[in-house]
Kinemage of the C-alpha trace (Angstrom):
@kinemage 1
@onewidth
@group {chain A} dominant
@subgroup {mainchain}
@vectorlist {calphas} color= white
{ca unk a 1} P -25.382 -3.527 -20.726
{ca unk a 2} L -28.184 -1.667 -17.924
{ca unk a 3} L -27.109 1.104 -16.282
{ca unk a 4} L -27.828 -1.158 -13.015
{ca unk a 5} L -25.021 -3.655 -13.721
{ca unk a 6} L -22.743 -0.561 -14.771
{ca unk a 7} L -23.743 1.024 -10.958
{ca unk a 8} L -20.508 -0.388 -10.119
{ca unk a 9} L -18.104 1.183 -11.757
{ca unk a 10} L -16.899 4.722 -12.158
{ca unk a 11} L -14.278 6.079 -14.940
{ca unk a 12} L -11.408 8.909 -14.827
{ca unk a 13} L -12.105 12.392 -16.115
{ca unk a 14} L -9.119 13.161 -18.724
{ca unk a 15} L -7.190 15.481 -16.633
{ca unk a 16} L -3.612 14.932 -17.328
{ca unk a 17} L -3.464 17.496 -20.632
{ca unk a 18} L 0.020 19.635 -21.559
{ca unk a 19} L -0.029 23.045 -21.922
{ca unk a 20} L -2.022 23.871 -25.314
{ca unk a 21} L -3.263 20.552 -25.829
{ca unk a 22} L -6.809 20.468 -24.772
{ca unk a 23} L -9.524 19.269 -26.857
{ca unk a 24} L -13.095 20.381 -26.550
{ca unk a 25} L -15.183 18.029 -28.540
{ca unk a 26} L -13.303 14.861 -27.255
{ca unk a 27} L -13.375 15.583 -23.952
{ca unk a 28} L -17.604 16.193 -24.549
{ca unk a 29} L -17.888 12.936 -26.802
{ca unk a 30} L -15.911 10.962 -24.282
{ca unk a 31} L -17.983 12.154 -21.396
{ca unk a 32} L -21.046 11.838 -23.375
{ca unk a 33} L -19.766 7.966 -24.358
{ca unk a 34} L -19.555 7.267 -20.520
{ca unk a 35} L -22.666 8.408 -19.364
{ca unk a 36} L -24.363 6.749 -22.677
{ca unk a 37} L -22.877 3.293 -21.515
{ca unk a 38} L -24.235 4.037 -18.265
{ca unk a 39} L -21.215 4.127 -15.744
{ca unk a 40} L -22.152 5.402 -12.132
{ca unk a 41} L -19.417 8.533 -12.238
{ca unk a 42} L -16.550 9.757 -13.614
{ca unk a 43} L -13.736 11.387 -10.979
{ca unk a 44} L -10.808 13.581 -10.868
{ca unk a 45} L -8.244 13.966 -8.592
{ca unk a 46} L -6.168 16.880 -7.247
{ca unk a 47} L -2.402 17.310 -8.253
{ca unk a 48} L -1.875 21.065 -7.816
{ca unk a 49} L 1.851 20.533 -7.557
{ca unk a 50} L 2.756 17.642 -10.343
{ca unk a 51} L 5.473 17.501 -12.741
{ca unk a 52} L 3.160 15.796 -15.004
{ca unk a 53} L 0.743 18.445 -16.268
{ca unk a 54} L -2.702 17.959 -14.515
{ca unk a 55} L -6.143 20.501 -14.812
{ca unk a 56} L -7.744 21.593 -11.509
{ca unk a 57} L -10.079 19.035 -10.214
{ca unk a 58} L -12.949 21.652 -9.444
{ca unk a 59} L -12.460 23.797 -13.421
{ca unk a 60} L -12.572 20.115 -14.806
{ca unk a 61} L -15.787 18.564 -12.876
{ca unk a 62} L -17.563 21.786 -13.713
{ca unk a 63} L -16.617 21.791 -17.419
{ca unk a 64} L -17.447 18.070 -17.186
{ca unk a 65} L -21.763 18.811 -15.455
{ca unk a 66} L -21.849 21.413 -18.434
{ca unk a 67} L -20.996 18.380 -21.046
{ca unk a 68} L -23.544 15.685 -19.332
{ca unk a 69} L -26.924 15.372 -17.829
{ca unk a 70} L -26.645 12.641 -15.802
{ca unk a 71} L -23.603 11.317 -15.152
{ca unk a 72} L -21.877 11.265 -11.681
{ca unk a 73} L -18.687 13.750 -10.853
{ca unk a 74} L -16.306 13.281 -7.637
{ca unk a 75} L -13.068 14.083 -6.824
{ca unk a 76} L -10.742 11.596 -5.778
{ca unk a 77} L -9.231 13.063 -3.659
{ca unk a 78} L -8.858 16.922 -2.148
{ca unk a 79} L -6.169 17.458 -0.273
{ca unk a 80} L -8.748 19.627 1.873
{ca unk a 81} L -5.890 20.905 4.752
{ca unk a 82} L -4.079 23.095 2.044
{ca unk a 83} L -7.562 24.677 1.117
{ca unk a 84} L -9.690 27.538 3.342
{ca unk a 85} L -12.372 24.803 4.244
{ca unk a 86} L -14.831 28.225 3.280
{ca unk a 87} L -13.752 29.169 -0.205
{ca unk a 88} L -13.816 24.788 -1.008
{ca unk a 89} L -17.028 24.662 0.628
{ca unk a 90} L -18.542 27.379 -1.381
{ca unk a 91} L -16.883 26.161 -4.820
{ca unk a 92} L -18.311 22.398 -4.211
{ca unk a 93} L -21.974 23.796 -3.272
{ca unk a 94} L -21.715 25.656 -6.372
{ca unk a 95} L -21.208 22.930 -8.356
{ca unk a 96} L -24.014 20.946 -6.947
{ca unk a 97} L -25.894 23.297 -7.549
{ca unk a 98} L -24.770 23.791 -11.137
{ca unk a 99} L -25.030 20.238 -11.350
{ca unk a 100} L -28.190 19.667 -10.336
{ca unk a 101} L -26.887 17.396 -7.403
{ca unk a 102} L -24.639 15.104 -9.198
{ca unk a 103} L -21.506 15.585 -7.284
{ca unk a 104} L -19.247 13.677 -4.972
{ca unk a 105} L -16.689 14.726 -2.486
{ca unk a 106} L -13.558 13.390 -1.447
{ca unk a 107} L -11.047 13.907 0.822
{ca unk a 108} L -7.769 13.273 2.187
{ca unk a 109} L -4.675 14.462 4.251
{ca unk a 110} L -2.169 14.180 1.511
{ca unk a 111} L 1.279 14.801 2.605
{ca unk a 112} L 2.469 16.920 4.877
{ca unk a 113} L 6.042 17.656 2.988
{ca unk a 114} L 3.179 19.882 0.958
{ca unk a 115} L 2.380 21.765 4.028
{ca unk a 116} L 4.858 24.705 3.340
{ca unk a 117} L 4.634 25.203 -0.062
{ca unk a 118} L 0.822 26.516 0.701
{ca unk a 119} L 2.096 28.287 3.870
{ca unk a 120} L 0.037 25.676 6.503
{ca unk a 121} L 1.704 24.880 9.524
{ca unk a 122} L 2.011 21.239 10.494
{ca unk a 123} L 1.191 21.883 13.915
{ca unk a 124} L -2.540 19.956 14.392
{ca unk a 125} L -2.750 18.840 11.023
{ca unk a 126} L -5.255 15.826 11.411
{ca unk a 127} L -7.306 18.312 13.282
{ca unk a 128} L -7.253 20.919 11.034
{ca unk a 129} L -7.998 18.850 8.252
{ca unk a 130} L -11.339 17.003 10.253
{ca unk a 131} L -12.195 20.265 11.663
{ca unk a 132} L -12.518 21.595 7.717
{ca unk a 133} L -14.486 18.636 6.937
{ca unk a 134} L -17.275 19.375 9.789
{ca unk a 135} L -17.240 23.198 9.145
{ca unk a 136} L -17.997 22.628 5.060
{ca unk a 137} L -20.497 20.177 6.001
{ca unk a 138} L -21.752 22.759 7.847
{ca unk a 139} L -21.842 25.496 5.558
{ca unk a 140} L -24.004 22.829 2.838
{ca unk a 141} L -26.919 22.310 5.405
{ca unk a 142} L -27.552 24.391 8.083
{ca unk a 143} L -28.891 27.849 7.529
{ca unk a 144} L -26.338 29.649 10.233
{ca unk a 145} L -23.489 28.418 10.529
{ca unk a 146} L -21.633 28.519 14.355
{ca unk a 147} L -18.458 26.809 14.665
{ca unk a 148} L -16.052 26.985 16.847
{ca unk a 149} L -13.005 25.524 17.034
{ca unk a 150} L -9.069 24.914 17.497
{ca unk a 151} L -8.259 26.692 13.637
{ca unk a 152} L -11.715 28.025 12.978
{ca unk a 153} L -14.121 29.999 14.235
{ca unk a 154} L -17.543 31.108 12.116
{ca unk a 155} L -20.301 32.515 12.433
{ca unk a 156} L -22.137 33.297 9.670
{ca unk a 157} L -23.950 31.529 6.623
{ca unk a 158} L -23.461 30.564 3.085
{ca unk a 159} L -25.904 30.710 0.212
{ca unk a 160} L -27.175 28.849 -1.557
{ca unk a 161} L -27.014 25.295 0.251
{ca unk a 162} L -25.596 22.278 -1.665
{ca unk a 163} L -28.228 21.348 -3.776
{ca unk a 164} L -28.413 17.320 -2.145
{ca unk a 165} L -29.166 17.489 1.364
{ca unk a 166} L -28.451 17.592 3.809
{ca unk a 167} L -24.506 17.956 1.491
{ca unk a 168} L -22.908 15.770 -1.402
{ca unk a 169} L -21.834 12.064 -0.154
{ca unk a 170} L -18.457 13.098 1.771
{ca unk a 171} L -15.837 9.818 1.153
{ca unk a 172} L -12.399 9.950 2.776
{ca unk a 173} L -9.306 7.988 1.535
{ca unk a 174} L -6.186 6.372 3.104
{ca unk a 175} L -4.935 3.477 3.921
{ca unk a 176} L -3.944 3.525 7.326
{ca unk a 177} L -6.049 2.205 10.260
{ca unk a 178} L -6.536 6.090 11.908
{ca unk a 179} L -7.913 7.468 8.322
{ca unk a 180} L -10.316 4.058 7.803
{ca unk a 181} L -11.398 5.183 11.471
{ca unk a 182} L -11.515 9.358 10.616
{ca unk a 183} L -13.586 7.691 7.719
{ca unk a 184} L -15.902 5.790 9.163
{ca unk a 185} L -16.373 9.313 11.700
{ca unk a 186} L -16.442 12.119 9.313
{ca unk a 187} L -17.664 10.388 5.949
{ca unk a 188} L -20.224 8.578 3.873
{ca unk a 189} L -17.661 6.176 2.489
{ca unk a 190} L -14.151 5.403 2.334
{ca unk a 191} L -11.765 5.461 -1.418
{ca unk a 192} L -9.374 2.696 -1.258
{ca unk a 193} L -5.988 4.223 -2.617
{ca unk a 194} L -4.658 3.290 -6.349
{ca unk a 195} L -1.228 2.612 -4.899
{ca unk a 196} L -2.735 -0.649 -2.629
{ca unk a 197} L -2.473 -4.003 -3.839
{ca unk a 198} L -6.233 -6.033 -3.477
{ca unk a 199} L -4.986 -7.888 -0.353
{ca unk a 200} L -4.361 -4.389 0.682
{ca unk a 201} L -7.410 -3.273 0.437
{ca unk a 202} L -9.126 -6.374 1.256
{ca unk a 203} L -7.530 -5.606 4.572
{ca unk a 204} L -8.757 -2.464 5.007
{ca unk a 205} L -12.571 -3.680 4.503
{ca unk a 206} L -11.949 -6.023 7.064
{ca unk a 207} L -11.188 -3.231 9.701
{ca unk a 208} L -13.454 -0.807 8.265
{ca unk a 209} L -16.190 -3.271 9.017
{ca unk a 210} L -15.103 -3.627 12.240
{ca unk a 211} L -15.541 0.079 12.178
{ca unk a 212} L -18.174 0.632 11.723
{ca unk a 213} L -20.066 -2.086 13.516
{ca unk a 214} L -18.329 -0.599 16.900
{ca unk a 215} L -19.649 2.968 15.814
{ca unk a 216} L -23.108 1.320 15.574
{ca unk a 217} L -23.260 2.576 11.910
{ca unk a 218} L -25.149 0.476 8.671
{ca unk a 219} L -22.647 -0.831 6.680
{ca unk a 220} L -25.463 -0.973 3.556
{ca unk a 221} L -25.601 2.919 4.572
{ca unk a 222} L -21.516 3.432 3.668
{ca unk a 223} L -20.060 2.898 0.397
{ca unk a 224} L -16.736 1.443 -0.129
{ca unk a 225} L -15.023 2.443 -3.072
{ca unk a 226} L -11.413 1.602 -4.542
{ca unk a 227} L -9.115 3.430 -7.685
{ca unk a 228} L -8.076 0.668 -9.793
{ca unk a 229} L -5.411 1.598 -12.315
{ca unk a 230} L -6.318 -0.441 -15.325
{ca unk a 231} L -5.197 -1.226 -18.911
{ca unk a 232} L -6.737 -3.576 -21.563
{ca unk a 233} L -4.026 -5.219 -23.491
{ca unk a 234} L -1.425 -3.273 -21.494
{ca unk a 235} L 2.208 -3.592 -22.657
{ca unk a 236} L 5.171 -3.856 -20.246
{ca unk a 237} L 6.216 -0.293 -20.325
{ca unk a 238} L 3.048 1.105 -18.429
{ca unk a 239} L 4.419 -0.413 -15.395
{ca unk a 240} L 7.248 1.971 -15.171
{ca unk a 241} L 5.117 5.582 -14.317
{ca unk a 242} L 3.788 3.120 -11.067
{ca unk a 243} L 6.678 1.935 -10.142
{ca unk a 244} L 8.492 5.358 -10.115
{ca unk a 245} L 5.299 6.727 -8.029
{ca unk a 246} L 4.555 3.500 -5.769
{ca unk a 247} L 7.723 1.963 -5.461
{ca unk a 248} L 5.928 -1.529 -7.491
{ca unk a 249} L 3.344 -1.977 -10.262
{ca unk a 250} L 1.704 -4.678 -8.203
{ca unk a 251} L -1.574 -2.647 -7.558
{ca unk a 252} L -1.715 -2.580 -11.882
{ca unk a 253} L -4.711 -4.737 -13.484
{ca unk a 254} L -3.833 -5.039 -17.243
{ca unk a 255} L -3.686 -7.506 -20.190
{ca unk a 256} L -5.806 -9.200 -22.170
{ca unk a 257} L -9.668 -8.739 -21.178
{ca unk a 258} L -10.050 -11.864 -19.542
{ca unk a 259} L -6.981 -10.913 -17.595
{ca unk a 260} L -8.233 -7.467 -16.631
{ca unk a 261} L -11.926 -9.158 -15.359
{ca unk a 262} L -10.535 -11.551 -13.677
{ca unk a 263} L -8.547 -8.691 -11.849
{ca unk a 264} L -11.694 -6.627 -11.267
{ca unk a 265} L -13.611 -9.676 -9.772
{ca unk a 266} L -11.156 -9.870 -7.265
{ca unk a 267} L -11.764 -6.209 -6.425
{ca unk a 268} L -15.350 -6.153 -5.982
{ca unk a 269} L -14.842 -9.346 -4.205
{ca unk a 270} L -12.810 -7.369 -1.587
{ca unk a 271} L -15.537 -5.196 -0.889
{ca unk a 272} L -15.719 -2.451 -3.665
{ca unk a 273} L -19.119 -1.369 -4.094
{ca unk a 274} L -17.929 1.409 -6.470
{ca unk a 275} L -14.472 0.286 -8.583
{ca unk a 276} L -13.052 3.953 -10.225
{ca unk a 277} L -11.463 2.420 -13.354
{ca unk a 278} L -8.352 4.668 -14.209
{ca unk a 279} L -6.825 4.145 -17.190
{ca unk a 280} L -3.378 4.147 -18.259
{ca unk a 281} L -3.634 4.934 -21.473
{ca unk a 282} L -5.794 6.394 -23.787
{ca unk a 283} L -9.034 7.375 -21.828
{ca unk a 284} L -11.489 6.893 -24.943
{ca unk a 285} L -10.006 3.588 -26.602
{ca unk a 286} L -10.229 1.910 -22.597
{ca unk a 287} L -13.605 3.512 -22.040
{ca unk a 288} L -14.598 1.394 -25.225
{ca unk a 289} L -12.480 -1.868 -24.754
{ca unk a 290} L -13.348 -1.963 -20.955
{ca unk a 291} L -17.466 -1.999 -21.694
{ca unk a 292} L -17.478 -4.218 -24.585
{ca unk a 293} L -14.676 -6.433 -23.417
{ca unk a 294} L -13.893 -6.736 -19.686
{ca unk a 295} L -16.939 -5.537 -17.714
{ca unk a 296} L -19.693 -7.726 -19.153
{ca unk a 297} L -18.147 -10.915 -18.156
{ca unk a 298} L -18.637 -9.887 -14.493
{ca unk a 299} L -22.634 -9.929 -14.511
């Protein structure tokens, strides 16, 4: 398998480790494994307050660009609005430049029953969070930064720049028809959610074409990505954890491998340019059933 067919699909950093447990060497052979088999990236996402035990997204994609040389990192997604947009900002340039420009950036508005619990007010919460957006971008690429506006005001300039310019490729997720538009406004692609069925999704290509044709932007110039929860000869039981969290396990590709490409196809044939395969069970054993069994049949 090329590392061109593989373009199209991403994997999930292991990130979901209780207390103690953490293994060096098979977190670095599993990473190495992925970027060996050539898969575009490999994402985390941020769960700072989860009952089920979860590393920082940031500690784990920079433990993750020590362990590889070329493989892909993102973050799927920040819940920038509980963050200063500053202190993010300088942590992501940091790791793009540690790197060596291999990271992506996404973001989202999360929920605001979080808002408290990191002391952020829930008055002008959409603009707060696209405000932070436009003030990191600017602290990546322009050499003073002057911004002014309804939550911040800066002027001043951070050093050293993101290492890709002019910043890392900024996607947004969501699923409702403002955050497809804030996407389409503020990003470089948009992350389908894990919890939406394909029709879903589907859906939300359709208007985020729309999109972007009225903002007069090149769809070939936006990527479309969505999280795909995924499980190769999944039993019954790994429904349960999505139903609890999504109300349904309907969004849940699993079974045999035919099963699971067949599942995948219909993805990409929504519009996924990038499918982030997150597996439900063990990380390594999918990484190796999912290359050798499921993706080939779609080239």
């Amino acid at each position: 398998m090329t590392e061109t067919t593989m373009d199209r699909f991403a994997v999930s950093l292991p990130q979901q480790i209780p207390d103690a447990t953490f293994d060096p060497a098979a977190f670095r052979a599993y990473l190495r494994r992925a970027e060996d088999l050539g898969f575009h990236s490999a994402w985390t996402r941020e769960g700072t307050l989860n009952p089920v035990p979860t590393l920082g997204p940031t500690e784990v994609m920079t433990y993750a660009a020590a362990c590889t040389e070329r493989l892909r990192l993102g973050c799927a997604i920040y819940v920038s609005v509980v963050h200063s947009p500053l202190h993010l900002a300088k942590s992501l340039s940091t790791l793009d430049q540690l790197s060596r420009g291999r990271l992506e950036v996404g973001f989202g508005l999360g929920s605001r029953d979080l808002l408290a619990s990191f002391g952020v007010s829930p008055e002008g919460f959409v603009t707060r969070f696209t405000e932070g957006i436009e003030l990191m971008k600017a602290c990546w690429s322009e050499p003073k930064v002057a911004f002014h506006g309804r939550f911040f005001e800066v002027e001043t300039a951070m050093e050293p720049k993101a290492y890709q310019k002019p910043h890392p490729p900024v996607w947004l997720g969501g699923h409702q028809p403002a955050a497809i538009r804030r996407a389409v406004r503020y990003g470089d692609g948009f992350i389908g959610a894990g919890g939406a069925t394909t029709d879903a999704f589907a859906g939300q290509v359709r208007m985020l074409r729309a999109e972007l044709e009225q903002a007069g932007r090149d769809p070939a110039s936006f990527r479309v990505a969505k999280r795909v929860y995924v499980s190769v000869g999944a039993e019954a039981r790994l429904e349960g954890p999505l139903s609890r969290m999504y109300g349904s396990a309907d969004m849940l590709v699993s079974g045999p491998p035919d099963a699971c490409a067949q599942g995948l196809a219909e993805v990409l044939r929504a519009g996924a340019d990038l499918v982030l395969l997150d597996a439900m069970s063990d990380e390594a054993e999918q990484l190796e059933r999912l290359a050798a069994e499921v993706l080939p049949s779609l080239f």
